[in-house]
VOLO-254745 format. One record per residue (C-alpha): residue in three letters; x, y, z; residue number from 1. Coordinates in nm, 4 decimals. Layout:
{r "ALA"; {X; Y; Z}; NUM}
...
# end
This chain:
{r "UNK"; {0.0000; 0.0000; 0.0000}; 1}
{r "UNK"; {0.1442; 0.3495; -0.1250}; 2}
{r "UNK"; {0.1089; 0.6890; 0.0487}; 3}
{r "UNK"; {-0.0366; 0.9398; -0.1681}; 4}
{r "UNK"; {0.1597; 1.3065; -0.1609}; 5}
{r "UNK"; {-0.0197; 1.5997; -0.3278}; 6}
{r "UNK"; {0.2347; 1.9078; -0.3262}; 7}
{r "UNK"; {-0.0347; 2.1875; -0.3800}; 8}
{r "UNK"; {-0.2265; 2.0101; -0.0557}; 9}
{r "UNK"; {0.1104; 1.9523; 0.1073}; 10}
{r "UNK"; {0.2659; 2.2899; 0.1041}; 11}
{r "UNK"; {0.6256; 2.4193; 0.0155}; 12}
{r "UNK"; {0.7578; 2.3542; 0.3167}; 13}
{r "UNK"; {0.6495; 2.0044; 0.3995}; 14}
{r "UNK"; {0.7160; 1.8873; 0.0114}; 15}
{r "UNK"; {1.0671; 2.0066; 0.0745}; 16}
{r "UNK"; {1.0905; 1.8102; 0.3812}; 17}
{r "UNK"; {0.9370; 1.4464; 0.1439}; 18}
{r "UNK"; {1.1454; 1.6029; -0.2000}; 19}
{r "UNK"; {1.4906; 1.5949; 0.0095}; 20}
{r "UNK"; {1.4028; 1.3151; 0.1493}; 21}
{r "UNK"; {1.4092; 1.0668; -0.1430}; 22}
{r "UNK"; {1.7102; 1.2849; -0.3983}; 23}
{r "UNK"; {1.9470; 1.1259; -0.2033}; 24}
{r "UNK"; {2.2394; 1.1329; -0.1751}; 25}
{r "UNK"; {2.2910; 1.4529; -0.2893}; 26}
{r "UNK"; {2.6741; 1.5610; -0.3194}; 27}
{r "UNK"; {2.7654; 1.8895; -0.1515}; 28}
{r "UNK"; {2.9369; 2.2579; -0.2803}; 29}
{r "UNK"; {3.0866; 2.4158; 0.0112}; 30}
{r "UNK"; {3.0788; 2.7703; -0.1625}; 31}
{r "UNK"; {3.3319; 3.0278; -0.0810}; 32}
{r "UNK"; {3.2782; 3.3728; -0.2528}; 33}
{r "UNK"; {3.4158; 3.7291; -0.1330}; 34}
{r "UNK"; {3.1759; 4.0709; -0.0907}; 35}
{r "UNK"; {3.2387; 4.3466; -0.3608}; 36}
{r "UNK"; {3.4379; 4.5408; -0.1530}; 37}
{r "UNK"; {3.6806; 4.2397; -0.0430}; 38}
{r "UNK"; {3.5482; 4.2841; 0.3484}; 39}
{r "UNK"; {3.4367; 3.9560; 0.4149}; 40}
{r "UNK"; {3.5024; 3.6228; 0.2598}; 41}
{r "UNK"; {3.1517; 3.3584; 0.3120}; 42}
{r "UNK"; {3.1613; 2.9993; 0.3650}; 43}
{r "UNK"; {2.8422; 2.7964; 0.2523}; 44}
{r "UNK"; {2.7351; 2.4288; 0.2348}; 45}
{r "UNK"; {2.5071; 2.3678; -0.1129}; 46}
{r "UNK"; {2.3397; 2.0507; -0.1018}; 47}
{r "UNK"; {2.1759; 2.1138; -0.4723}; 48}
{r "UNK"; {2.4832; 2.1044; -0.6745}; 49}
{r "UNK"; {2.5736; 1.9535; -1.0025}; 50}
{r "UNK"; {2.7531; 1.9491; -1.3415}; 51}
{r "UNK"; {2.5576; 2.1357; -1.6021}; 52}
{r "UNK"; {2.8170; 2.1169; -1.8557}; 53}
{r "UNK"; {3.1197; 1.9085; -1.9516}; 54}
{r "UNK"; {3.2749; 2.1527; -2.2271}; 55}
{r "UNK"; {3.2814; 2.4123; -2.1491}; 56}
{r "UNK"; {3.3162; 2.2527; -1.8259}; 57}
{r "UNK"; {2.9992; 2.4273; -1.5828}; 58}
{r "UNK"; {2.9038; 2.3518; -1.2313}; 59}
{r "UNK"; {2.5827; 2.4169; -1.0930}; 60}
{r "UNK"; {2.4729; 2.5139; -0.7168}; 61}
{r "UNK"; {2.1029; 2.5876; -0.6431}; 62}
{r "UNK"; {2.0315; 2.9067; -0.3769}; 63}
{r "UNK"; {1.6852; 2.8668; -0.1663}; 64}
{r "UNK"; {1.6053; 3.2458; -0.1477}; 65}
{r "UNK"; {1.9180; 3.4816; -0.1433}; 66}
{r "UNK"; {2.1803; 3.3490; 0.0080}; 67}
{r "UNK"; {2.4890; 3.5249; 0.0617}; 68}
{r "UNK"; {2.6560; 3.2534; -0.1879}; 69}
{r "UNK"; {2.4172; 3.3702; -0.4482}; 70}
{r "UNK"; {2.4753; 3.7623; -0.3696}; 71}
{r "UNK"; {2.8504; 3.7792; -0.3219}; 72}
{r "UNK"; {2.8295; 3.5769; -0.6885}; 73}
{r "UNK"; {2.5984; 3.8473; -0.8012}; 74}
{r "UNK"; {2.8389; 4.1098; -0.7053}; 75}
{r "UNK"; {3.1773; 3.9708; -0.8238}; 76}
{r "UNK"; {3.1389; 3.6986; -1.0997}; 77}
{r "UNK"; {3.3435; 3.4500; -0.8785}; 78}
{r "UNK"; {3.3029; 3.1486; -0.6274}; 79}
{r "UNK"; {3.4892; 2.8550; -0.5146}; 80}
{r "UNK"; {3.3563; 2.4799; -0.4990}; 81}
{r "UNK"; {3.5506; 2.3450; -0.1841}; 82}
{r "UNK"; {3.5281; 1.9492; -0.1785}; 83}
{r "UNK"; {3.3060; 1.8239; 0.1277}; 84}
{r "UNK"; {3.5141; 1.4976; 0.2427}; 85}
{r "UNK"; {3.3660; 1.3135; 0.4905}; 86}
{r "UNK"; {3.6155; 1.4391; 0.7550}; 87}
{r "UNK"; {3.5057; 1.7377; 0.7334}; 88}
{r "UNK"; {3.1504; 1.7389; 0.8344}; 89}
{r "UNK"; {3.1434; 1.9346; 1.1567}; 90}
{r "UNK"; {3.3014; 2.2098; 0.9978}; 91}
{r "UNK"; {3.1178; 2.2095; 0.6948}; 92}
{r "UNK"; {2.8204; 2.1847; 0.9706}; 93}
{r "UNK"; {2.9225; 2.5032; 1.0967}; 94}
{r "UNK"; {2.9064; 2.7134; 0.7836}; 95}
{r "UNK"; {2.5763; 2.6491; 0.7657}; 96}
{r "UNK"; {2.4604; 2.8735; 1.0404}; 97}
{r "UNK"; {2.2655; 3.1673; 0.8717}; 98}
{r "UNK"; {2.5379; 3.4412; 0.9952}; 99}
{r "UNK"; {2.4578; 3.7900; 0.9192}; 100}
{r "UNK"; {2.6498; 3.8878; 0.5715}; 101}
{r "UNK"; {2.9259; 4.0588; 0.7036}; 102}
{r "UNK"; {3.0299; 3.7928; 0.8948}; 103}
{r "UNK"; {3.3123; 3.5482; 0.7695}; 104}
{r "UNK"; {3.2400; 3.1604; 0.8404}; 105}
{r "UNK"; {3.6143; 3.1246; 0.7892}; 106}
{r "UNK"; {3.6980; 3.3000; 1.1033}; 107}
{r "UNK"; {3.3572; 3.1745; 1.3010}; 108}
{r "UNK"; {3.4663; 2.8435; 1.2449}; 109}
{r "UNK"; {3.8350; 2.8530; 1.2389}; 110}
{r "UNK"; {3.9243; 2.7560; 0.8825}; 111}
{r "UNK"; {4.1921; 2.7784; 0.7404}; 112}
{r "UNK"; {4.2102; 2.9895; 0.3840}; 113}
{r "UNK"; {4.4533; 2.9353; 0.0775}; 114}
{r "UNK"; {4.4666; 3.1855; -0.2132}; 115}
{r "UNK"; {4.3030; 3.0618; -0.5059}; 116}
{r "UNK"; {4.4988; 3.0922; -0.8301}; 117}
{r "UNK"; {4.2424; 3.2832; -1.0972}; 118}
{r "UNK"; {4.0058; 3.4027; -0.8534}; 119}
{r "UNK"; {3.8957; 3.6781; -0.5671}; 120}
{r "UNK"; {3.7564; 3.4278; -0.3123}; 121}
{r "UNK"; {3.9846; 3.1788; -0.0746}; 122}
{r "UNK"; {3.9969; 2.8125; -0.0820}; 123}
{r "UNK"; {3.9716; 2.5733; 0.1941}; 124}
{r "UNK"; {4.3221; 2.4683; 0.2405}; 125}
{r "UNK"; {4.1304; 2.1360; 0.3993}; 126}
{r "UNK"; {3.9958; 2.0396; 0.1030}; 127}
{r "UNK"; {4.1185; 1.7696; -0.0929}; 128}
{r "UNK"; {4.0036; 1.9138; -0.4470}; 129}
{r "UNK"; {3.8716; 2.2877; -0.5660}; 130}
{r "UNK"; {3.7294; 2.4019; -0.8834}; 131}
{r "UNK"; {3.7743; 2.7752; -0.9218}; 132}
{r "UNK"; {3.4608; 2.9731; -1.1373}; 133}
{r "UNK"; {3.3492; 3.2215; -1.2717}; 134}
{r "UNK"; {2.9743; 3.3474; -1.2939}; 135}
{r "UNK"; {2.8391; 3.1770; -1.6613}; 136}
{r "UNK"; {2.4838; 3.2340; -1.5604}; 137}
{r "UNK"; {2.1973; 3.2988; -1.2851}; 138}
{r "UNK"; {1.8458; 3.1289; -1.3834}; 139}
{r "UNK"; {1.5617; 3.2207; -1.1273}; 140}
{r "UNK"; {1.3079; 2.8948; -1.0788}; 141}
{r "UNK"; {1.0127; 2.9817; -0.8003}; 142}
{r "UNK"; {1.1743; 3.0529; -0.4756}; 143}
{r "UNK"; {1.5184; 2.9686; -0.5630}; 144}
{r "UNK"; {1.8200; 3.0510; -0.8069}; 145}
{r "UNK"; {2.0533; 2.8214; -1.0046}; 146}
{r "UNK"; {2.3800; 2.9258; -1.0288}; 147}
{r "UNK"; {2.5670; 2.8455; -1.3279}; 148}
{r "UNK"; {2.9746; 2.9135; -1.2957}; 149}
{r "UNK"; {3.2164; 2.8148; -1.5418}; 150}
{r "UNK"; {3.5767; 2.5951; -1.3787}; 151}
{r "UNK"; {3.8599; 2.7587; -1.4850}; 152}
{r "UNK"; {4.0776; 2.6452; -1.2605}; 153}
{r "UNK"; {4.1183; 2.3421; -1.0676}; 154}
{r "UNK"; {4.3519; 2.1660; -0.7916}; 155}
{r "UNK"; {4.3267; 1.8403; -0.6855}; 156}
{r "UNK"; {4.5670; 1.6842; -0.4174}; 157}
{r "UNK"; {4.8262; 1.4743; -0.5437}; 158}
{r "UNK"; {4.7645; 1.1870; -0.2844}; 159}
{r "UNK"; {4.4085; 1.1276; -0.3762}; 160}
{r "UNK"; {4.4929; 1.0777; -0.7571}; 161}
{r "UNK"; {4.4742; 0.7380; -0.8801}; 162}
{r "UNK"; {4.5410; 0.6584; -1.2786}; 163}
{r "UNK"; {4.5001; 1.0579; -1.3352}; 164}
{r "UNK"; {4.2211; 1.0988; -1.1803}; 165}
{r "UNK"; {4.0931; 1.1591; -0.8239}; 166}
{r "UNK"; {3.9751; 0.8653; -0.6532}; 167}
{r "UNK"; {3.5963; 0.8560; -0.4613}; 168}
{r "UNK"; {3.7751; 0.5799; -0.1965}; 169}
{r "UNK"; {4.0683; 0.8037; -0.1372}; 170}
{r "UNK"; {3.8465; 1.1473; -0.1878}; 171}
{r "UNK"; {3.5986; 1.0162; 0.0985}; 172}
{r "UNK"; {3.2828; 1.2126; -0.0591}; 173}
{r "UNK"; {3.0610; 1.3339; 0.2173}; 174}
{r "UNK"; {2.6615; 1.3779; 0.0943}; 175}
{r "UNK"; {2.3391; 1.4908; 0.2275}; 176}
{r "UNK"; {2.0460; 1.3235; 0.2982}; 177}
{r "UNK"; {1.6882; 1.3797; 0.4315}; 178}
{r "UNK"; {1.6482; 1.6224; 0.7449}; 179}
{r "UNK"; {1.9512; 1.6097; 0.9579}; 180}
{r "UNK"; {2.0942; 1.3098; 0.8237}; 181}
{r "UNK"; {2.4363; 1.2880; 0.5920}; 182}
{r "UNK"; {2.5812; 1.0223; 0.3749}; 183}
{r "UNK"; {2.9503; 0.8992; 0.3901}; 184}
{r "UNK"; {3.0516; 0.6704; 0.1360}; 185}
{r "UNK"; {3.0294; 0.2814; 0.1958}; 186}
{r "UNK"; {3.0988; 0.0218; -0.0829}; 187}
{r "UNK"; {3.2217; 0.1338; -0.3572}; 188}
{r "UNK"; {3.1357; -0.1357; -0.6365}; 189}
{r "UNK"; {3.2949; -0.1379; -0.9904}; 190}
{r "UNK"; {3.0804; -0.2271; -1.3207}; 191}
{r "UNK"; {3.1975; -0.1112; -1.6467}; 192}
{r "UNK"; {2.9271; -0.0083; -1.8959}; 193}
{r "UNK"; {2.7592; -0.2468; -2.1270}; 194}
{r "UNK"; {2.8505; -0.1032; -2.5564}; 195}
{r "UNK"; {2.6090; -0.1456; -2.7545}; 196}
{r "UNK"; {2.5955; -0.3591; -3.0419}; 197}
{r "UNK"; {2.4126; -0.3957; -3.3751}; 198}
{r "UNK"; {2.2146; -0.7108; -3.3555}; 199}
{r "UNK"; {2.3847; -0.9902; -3.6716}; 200}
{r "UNK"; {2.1581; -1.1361; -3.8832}; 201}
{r "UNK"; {2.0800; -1.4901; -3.8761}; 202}
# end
């Protein structure tokens, strides 16, 4: 026997509550970005993130209402997709507190910055791989904004590459699940993909 949901019925809030409940696991963009005038440098966890684009190469973070992340990206063209590795969860934790804008979640939560080679905001030093962006493009959708940014820069480090490419096992990929709960990353099973091939005739 299924459970009927009707989102209009429902409302926003409690659809949200069933809708990130069953996209799971969702992978996370800690999002650093810097003010216009350089004052303060934010910290954000962004559980709605994706790649939108492969060449050019675009990521994609999703803003519920205006988030600093979004505004500081407004302002400056520029952000910074820290890796979330499972090691880091209480501090990513701790950028999520809705701070005032003018405060810095690098210096509320004691983390450690790195300059970032092609853009304005930091890095986390902590984390294992960054891609660097710039702004590509903002697309409002109902109460929230996708935010589009082009990588044009990357670092990766050099212990958690594996055949040229960084490695899930060694990268430890934290994710976010329903409510309060978060995802680590258990088995990792390997299956290569099936080609397809013209049928022969008999």
């Amino acid at each position: 026997m299924r459970i009927e949901y009707d989102p209009e019925a429902m409302g926003s809030a409690a659809f949200y509550r069933f809708l990130t409940s069953v996209v799971v696991p969702r992978p996370i963009a800690w999002v650093s970005t810097i003010s216009s005038n350089g004052g303060t440098e934010n910290l954000a966890p962004h559980s709605f993130f994706s790649i939108a684009s492969t060449d050019p190469p675009i990521v994609q973070f999703t803003s519920i209402g205006r988030k600093d992340s979004l505004r500081n990206v407004e302002d400056t063209g520029e952000f910074v997709v820290n890796f979330s590795s499972e090691s880091l969860l209480e501090l990513i934790n701790a950028t999520a507190i809705d701070y005032p804008r003018s405060v810095s979640e690098f210096d509320t939560a004691g983390i450690e910055r790195e300059a970032s080679r092609c853009v304005r905001p930091p890095r986390v030093a902590a984390s294992r791989v960054v891609l660097e962006c710039r702004s590509h493009t903002t697309l409002r959708m109902g109460n929230s904004t996708l935010v589009f940014g082009r990588v044009v820069h990357a670092a990766a480090d050099e212990d958690c590459i594996v055949d040229e490419r960084p490695s899930s096992e060694l990268l430890r990929p934290l994710t976010k699940l329903g409510g309060d709960e978060w995802g680590t990353l258990g088995e990792v099973r390997h299956l290569s993909r099936i080609p397809y091939e013209e049928p022969t005739a008999n």
